[in-house]
N, CA, C and O atoms as a Maestro MAE file, in Angstrom:
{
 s_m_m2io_version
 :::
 2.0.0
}

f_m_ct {
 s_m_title
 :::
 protein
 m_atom[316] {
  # First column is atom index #
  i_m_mmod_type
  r_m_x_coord
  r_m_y_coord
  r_m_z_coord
  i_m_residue_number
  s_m_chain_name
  s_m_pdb_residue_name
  s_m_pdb_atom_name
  i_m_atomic_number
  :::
  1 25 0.848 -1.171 0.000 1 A "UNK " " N  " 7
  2 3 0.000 0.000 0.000 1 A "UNK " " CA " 6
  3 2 0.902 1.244 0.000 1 A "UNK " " C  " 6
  4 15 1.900 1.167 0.717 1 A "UNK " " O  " 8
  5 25 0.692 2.469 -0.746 2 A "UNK " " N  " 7
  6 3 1.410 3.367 -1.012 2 A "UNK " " CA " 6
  7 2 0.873 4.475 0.266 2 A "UNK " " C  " 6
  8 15 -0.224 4.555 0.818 2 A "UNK " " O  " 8
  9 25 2.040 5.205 0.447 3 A "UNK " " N  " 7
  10 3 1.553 5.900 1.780 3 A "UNK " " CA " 6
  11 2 1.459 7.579 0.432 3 A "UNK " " C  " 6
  12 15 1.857 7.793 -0.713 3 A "UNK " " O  " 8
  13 25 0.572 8.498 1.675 4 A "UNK " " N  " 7
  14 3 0.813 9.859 0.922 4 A "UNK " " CA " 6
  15 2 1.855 10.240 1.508 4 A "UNK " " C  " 6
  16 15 2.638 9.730 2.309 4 A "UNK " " O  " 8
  17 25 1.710 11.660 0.761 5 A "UNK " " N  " 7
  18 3 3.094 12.652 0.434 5 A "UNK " " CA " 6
  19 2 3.231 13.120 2.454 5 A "UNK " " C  " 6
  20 15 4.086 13.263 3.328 5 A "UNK " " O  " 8
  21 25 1.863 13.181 2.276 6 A "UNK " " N  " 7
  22 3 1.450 14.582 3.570 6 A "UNK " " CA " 6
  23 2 1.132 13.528 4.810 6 A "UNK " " C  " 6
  24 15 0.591 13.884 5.857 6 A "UNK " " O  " 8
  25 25 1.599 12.029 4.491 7 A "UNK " " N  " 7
  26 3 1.415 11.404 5.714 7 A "UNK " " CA " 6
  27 2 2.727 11.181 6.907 7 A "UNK " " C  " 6
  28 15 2.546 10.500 7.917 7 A "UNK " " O  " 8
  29 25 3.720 11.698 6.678 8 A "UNK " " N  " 7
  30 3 4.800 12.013 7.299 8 A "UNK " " CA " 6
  31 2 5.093 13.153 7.509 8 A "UNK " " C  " 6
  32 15 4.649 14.036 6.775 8 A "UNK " " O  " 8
  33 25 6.045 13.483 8.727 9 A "UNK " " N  " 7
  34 3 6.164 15.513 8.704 9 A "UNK " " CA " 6
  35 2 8.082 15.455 7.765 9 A "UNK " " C  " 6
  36 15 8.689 14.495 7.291 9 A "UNK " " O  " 8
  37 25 8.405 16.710 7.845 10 A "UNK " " N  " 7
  38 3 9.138 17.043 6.853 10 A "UNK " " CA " 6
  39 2 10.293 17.406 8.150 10 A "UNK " " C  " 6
  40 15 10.239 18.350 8.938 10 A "UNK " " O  " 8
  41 25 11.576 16.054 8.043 11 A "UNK " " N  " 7
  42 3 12.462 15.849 8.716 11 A "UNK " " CA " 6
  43 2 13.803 16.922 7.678 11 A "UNK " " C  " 6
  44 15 14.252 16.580 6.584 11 A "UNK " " O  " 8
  45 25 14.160 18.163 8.414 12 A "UNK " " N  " 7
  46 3 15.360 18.590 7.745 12 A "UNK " " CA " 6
  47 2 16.124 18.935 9.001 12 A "UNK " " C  " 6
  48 15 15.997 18.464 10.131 12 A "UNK " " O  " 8
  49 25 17.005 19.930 8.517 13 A "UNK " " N  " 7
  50 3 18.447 20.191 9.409 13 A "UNK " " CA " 6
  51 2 18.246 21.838 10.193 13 A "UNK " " C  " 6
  52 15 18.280 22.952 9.670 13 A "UNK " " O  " 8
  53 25 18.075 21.513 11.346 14 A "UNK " " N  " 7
  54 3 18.512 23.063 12.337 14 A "UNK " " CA " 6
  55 2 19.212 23.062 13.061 14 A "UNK " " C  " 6
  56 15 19.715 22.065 13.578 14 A "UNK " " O  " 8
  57 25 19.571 24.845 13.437 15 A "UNK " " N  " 7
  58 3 20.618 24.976 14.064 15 A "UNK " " CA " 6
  59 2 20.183 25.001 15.638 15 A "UNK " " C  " 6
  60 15 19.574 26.013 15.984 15 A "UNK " " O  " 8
  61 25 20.451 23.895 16.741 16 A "UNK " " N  " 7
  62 3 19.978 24.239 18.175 16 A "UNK " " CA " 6
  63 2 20.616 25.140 19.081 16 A "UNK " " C  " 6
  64 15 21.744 24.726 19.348 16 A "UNK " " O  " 8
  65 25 20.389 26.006 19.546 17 A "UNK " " N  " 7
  66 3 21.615 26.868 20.206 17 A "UNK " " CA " 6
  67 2 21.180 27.017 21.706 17 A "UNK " " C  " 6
  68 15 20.119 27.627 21.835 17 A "UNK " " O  " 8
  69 25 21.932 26.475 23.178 18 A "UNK " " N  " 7
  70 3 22.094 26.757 24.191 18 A "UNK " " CA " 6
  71 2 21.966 27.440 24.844 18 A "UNK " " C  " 6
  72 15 22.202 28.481 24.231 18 A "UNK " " O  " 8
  73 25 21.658 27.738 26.072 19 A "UNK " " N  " 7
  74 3 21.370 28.701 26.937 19 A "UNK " " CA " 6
  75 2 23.361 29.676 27.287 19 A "UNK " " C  " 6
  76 15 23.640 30.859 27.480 19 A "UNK " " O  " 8
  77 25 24.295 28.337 27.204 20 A "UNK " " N  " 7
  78 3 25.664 28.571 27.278 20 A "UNK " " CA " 6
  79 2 26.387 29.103 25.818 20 A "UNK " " C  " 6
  80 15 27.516 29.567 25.658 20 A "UNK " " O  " 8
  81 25 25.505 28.902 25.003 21 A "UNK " " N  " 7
  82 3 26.217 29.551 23.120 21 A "UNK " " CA " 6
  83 2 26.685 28.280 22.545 21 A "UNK " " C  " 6
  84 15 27.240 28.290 21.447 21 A "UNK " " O  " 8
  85 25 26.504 27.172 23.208 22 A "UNK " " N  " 7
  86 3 26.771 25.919 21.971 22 A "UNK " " CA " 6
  87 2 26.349 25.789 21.412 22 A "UNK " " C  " 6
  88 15 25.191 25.974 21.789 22 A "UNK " " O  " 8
  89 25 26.389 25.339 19.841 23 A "UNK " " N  " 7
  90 3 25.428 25.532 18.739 23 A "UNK " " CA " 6
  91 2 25.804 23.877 18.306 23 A "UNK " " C  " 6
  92 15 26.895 23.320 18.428 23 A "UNK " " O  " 8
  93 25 24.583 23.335 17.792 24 A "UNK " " N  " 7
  94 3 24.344 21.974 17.409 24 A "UNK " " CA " 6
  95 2 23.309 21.878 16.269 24 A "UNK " " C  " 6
  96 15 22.247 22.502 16.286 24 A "UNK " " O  " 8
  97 25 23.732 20.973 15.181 25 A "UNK " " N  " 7
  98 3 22.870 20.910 14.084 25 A "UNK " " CA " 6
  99 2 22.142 19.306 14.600 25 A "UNK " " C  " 6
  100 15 22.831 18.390 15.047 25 A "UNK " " O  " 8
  101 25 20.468 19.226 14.401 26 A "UNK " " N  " 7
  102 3 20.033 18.215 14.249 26 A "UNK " " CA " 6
  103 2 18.732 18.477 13.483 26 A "UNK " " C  " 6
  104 15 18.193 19.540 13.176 26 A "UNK " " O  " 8
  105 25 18.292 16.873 13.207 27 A "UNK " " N  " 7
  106 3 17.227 16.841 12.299 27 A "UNK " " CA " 6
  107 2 15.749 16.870 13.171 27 A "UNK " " C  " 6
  108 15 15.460 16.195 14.159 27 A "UNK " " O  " 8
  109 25 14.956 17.845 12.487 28 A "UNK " " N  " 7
  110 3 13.416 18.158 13.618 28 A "UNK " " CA " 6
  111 2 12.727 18.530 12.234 28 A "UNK " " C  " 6
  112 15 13.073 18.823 11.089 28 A "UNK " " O  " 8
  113 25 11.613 18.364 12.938 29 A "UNK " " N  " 7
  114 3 10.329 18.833 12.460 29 A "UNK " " CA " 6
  115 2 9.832 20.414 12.712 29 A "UNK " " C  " 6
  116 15 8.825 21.034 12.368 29 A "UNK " " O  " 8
  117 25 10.991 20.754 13.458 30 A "UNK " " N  " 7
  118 3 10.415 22.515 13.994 30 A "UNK " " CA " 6
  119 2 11.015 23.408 12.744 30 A "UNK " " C  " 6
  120 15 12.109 23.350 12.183 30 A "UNK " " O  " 8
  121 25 9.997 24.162 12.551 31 A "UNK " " N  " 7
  122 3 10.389 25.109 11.632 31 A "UNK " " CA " 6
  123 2 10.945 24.670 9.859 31 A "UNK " " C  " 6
  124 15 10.479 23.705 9.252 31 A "UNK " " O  " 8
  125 25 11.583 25.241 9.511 32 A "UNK " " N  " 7
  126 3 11.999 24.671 8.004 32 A "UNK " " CA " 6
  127 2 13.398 24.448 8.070 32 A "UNK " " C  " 6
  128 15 13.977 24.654 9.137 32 A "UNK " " O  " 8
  129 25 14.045 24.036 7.026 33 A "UNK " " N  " 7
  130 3 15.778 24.214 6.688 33 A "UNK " " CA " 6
  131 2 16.031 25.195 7.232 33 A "UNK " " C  " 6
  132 15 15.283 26.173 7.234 33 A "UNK " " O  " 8
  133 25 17.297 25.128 7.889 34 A "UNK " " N  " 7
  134 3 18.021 26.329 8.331 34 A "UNK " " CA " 6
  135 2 18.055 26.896 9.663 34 A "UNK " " C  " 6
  136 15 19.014 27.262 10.344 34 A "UNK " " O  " 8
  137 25 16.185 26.892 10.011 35 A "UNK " " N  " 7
  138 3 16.057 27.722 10.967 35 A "UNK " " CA " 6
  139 2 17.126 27.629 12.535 35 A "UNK " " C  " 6
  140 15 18.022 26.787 12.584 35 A "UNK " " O  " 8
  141 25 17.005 28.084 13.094 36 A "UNK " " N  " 7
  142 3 17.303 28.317 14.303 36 A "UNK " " CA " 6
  143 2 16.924 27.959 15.514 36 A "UNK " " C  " 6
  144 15 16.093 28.867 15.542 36 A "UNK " " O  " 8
  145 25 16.796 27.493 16.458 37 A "UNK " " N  " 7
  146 3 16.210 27.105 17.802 37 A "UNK " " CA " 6
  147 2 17.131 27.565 18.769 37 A "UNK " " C  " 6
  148 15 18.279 27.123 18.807 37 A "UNK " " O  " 8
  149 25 16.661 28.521 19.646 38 A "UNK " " N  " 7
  150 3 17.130 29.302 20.567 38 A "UNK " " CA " 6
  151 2 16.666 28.971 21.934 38 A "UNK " " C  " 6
  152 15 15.620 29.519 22.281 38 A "UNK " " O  " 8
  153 25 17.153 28.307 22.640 39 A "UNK " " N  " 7
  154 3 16.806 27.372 23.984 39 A "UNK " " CA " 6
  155 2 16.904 27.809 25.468 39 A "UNK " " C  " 6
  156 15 17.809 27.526 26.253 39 A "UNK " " O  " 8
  157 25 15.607 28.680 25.741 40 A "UNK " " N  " 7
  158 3 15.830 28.979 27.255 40 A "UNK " " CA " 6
  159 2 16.260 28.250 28.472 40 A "UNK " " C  " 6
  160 15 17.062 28.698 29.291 40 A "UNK " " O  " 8
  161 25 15.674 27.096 28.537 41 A "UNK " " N  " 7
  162 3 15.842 26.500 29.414 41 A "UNK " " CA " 6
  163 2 16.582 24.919 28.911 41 A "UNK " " C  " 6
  164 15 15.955 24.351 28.016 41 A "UNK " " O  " 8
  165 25 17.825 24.211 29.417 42 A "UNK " " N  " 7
  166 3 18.206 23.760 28.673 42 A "UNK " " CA " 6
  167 2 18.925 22.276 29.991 42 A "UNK " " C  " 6
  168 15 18.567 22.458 31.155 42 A "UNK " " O  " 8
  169 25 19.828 20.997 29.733 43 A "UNK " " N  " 7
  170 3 19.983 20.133 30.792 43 A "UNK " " CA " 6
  171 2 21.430 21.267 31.150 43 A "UNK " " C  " 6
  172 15 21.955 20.472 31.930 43 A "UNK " " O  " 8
  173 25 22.204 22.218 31.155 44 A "UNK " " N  " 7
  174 3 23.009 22.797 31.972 44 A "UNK " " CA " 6
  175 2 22.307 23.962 32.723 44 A "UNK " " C  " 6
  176 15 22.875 24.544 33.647 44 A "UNK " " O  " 8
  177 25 21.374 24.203 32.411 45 A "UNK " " N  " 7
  178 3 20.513 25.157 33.481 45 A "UNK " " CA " 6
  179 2 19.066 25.188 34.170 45 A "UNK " " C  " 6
  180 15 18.473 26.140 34.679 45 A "UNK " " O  " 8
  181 25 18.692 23.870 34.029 46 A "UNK " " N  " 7
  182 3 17.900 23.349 34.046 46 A "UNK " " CA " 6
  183 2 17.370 22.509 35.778 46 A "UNK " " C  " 6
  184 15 16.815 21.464 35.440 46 A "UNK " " O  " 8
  185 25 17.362 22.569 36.758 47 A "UNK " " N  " 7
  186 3 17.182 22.279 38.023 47 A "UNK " " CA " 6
  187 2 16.983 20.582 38.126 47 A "UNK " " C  " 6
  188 15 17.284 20.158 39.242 47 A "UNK " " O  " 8
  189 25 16.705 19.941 37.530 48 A "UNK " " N  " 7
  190 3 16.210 18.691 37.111 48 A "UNK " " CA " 6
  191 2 17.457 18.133 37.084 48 A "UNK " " C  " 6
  192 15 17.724 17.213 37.857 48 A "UNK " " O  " 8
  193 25 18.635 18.754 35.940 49 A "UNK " " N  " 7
  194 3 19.893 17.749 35.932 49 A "UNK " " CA " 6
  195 2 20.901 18.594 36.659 49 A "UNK " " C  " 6
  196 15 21.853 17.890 36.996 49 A "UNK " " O  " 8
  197 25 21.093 20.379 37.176 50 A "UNK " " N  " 7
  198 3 21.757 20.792 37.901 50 A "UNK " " CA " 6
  199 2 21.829 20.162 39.618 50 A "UNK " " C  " 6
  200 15 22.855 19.931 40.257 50 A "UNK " " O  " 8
  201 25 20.534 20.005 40.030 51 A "UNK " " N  " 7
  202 3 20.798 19.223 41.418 51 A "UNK " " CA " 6
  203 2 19.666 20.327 42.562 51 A "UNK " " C  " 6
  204 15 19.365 20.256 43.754 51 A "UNK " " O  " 8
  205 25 19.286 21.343 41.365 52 A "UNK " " N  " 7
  206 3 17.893 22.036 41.613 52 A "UNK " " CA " 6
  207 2 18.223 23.003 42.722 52 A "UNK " " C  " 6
  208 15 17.427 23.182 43.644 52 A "UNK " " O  " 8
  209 25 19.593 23.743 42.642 53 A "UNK " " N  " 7
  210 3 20.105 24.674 43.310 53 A "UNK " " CA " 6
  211 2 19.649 26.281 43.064 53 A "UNK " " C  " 6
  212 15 19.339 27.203 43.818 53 A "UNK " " O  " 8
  213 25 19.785 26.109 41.513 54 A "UNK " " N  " 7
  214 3 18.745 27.417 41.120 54 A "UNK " " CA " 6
  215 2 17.524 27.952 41.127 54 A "UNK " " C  " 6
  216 15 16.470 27.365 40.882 54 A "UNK " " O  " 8
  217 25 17.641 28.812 41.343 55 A "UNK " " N  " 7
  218 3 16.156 29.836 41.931 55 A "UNK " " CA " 6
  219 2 15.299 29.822 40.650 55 A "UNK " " C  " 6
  220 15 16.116 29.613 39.753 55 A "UNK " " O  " 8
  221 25 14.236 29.920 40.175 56 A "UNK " " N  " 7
  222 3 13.338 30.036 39.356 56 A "UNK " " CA " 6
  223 2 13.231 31.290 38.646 56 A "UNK " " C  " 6
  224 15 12.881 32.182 39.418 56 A "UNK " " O  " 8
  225 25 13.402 31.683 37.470 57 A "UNK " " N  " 7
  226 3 13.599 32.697 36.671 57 A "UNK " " CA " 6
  227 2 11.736 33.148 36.858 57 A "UNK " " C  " 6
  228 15 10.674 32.534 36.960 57 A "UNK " " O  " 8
  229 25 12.156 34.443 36.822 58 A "UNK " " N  " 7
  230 3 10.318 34.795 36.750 58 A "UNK " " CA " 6
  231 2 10.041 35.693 35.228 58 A "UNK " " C  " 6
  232 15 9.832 36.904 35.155 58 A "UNK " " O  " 8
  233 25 10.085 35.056 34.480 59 A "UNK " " N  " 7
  234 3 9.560 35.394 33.234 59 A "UNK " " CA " 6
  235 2 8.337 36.360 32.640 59 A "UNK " " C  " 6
  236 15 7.232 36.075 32.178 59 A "UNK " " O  " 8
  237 25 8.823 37.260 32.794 60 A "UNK " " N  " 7
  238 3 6.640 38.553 32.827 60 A "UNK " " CA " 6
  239 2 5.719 38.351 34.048 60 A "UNK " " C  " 6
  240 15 4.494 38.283 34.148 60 A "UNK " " O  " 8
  241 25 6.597 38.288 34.830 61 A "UNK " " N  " 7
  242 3 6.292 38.197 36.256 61 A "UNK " " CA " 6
  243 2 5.125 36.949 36.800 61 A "UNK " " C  " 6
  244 15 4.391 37.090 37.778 61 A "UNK " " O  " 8
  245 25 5.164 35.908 36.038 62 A "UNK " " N  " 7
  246 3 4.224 34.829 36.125 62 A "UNK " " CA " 6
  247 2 4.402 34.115 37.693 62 A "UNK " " C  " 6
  248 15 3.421 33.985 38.425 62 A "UNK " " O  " 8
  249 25 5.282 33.831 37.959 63 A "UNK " " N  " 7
  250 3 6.051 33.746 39.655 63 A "UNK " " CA " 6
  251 2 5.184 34.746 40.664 63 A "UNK " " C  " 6
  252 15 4.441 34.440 41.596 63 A "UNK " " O  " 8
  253 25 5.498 35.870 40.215 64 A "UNK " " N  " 7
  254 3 5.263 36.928 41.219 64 A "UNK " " CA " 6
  255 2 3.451 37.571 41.221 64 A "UNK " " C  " 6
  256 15 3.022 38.384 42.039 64 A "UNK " " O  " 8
  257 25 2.690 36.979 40.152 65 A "UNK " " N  " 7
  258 3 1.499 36.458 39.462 65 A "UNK " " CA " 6
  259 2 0.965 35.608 40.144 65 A "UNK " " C  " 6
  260 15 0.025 36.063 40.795 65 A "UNK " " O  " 8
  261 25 1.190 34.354 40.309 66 A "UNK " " N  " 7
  262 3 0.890 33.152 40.990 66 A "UNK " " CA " 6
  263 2 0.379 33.444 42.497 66 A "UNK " " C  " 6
  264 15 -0.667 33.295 43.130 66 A "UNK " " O  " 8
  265 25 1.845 34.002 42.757 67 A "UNK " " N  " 7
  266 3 2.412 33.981 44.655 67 A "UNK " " CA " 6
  267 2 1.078 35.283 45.407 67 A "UNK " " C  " 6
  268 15 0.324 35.103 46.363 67 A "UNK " " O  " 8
  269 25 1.264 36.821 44.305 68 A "UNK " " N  " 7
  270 3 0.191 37.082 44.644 68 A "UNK " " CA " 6
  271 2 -1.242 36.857 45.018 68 A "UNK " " C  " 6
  272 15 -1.924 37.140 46.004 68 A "UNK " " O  " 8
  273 25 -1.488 36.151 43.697 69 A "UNK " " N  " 7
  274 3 -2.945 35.602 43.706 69 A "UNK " " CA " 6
  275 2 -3.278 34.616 44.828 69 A "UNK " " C  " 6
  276 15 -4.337 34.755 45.440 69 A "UNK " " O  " 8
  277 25 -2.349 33.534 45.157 70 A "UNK " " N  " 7
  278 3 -2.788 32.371 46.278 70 A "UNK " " CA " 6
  279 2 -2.186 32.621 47.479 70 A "UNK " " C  " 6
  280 15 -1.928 31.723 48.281 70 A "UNK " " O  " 8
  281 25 -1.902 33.973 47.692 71 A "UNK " " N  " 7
  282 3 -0.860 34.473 49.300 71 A "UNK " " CA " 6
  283 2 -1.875 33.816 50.135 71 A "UNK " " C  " 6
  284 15 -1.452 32.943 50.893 71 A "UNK " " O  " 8
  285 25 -3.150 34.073 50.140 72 A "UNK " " N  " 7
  286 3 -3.661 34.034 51.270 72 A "UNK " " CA " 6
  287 2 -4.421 32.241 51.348 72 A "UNK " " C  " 6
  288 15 -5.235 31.896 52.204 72 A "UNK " " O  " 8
  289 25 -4.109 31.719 50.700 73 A "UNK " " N  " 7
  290 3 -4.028 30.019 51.046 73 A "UNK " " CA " 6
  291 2 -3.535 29.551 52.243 73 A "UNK " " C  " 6
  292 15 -4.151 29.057 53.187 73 A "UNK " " O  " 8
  293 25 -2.357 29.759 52.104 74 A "UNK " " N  " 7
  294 3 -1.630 29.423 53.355 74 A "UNK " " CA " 6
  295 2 -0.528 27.933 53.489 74 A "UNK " " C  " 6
  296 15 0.392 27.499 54.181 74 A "UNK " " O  " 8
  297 25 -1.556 27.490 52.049 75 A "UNK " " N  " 7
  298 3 -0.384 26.378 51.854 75 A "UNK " " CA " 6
  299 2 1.053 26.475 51.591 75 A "UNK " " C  " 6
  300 15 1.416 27.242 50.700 75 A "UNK " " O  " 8
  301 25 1.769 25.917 52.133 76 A "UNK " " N  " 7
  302 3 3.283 25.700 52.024 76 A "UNK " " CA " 6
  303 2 3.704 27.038 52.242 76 A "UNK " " C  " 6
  304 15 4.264 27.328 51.185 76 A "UNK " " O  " 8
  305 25 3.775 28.229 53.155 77 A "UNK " " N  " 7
  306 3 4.140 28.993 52.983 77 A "UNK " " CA " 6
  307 2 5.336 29.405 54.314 77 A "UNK " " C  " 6
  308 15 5.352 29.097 55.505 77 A "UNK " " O  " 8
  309 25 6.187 30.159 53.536 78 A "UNK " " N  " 7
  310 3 6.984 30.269 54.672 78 A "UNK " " CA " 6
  311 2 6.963 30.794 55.948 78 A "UNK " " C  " 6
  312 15 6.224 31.705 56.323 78 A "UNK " " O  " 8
  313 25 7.597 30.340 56.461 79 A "UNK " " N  " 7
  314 3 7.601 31.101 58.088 79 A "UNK " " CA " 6
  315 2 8.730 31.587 59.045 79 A "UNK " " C  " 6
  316 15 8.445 32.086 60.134 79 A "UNK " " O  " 8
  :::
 }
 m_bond[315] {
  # First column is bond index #
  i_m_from
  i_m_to
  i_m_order
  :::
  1 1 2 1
  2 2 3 1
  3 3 4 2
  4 3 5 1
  5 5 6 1
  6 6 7 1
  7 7 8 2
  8 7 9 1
  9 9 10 1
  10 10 11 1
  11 11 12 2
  12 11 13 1
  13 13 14 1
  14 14 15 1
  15 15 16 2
  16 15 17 1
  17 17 18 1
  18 18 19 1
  19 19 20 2
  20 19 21 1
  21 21 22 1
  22 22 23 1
  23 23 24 2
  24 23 25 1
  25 25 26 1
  26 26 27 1
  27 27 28 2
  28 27 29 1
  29 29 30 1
  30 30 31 1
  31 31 32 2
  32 31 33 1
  33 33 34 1
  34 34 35 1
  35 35 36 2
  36 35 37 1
  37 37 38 1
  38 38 39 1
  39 39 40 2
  40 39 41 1
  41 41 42 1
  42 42 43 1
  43 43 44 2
  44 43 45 1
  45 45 46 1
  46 46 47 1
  47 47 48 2
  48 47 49 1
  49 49 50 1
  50 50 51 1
  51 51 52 2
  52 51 53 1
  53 53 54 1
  54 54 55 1
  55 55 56 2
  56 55 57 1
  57 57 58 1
  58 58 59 1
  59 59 60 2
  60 59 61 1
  61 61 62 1
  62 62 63 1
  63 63 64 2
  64 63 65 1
  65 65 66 1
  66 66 67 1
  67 67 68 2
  68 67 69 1
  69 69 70 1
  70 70 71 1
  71 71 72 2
  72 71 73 1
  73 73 74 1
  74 74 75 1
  75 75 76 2
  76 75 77 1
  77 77 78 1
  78 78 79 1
  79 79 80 2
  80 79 81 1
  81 81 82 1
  82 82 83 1
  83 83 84 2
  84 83 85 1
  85 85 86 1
  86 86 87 1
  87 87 88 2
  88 87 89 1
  89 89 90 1
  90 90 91 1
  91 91 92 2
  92 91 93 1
  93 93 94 1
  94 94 95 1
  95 95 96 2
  96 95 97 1
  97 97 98 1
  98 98 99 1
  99 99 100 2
  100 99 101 1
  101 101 102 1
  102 102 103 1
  103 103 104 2
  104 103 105 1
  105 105 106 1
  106 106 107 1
  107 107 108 2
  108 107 109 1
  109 109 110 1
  110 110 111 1
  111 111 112 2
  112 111 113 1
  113 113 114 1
  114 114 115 1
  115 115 116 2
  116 115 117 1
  117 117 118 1
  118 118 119 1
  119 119 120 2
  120 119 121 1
  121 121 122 1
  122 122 123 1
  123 123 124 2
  124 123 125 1
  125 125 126 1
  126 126 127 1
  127 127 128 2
  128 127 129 1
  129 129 130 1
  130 130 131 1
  131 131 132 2
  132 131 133 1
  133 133 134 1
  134 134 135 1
  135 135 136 2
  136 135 137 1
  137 137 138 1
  138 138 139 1
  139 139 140 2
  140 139 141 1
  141 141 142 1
  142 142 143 1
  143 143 144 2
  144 143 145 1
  145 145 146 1
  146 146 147 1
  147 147 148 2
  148 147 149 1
  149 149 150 1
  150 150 151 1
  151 151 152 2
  152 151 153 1
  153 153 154 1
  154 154 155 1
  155 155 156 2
  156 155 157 1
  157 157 158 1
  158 158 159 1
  159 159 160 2
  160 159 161 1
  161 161 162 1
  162 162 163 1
  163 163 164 2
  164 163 165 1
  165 165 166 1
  166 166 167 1
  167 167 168 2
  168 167 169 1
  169 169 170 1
  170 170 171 1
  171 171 172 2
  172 171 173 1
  173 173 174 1
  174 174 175 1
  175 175 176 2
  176 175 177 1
  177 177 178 1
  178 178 179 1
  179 179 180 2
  180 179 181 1
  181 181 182 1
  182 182 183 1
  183 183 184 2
  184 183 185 1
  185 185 186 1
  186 186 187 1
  187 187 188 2
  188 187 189 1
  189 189 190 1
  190 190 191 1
  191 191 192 2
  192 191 193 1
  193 193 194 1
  194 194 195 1
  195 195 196 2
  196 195 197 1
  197 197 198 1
  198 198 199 1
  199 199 200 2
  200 199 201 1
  201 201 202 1
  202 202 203 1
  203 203 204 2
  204 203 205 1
  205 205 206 1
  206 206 207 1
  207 207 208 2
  208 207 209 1
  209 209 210 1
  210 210 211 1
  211 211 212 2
  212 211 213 1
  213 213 214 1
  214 214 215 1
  215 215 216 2
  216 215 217 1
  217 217 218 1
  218 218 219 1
  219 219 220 2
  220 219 221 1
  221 221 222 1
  222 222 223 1
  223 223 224 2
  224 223 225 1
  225 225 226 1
  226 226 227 1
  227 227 228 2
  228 227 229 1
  229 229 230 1
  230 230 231 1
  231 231 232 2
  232 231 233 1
  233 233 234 1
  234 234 235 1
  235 235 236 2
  236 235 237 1
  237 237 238 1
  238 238 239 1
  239 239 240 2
  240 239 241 1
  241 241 242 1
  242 242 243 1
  243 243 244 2
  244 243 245 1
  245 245 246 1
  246 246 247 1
  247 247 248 2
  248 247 249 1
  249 249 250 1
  250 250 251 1
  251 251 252 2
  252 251 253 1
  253 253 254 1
  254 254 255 1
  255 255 256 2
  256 255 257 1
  257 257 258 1
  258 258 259 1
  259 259 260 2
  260 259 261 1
  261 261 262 1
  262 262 263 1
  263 263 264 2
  264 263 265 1
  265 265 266 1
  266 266 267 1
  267 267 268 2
  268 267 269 1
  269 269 270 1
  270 270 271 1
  271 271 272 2
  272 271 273 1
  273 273 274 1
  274 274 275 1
  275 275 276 2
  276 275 277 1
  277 277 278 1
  278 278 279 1
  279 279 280 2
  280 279 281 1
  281 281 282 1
  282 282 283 1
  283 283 284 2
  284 283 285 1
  285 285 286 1
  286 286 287 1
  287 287 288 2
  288 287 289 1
  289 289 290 1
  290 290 291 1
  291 291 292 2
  292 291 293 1
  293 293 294 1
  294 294 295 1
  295 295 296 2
  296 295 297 1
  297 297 298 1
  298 298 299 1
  299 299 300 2
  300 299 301 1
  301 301 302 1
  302 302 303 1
  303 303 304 2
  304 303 305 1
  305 305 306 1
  306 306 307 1
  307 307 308 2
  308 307 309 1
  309 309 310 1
  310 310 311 1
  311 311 312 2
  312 311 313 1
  313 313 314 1
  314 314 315 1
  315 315 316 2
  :::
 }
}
């Protein structure tokens, strides 16, 4: 049985680039030839494989968003 054109996605070559500036070519489905992938969060800065020493980046204040909104819960909060 013959498969279609449009039944697979379109495997080419990008450039992945690090939170540290290492740059790595692999094959994805993101974007087209060429493009670029620019990686905020990455396994050298990442809390998961660092050992989870780093503080949490607050990105458009989504952190400081959150903490407001549920202050008065009371769960887990410091003392």
């Amino acid at each position: 049985m013959a498969r279609k054109a449009t039944e697979h996605p379109d495997y080419h070559f990008i450039k992945v680039v690090l939170t540290n500036g290492t740059e790595y070519q692999t094959r994805s489905t993101y974007g087209k030839e060429g493009d670029t992938l620019n990686l905020d969060i990455d396994p050298s800065t990442h809390p998961a494989w660092t050992g989870g020493s780093q503080q949490l980046l607050d990105r458009g204040g989504r952190v400081s968003r959150f903490n407001s909104k549920f202050a008065g819960l009371g769960l887990g909060a410091k003392k």
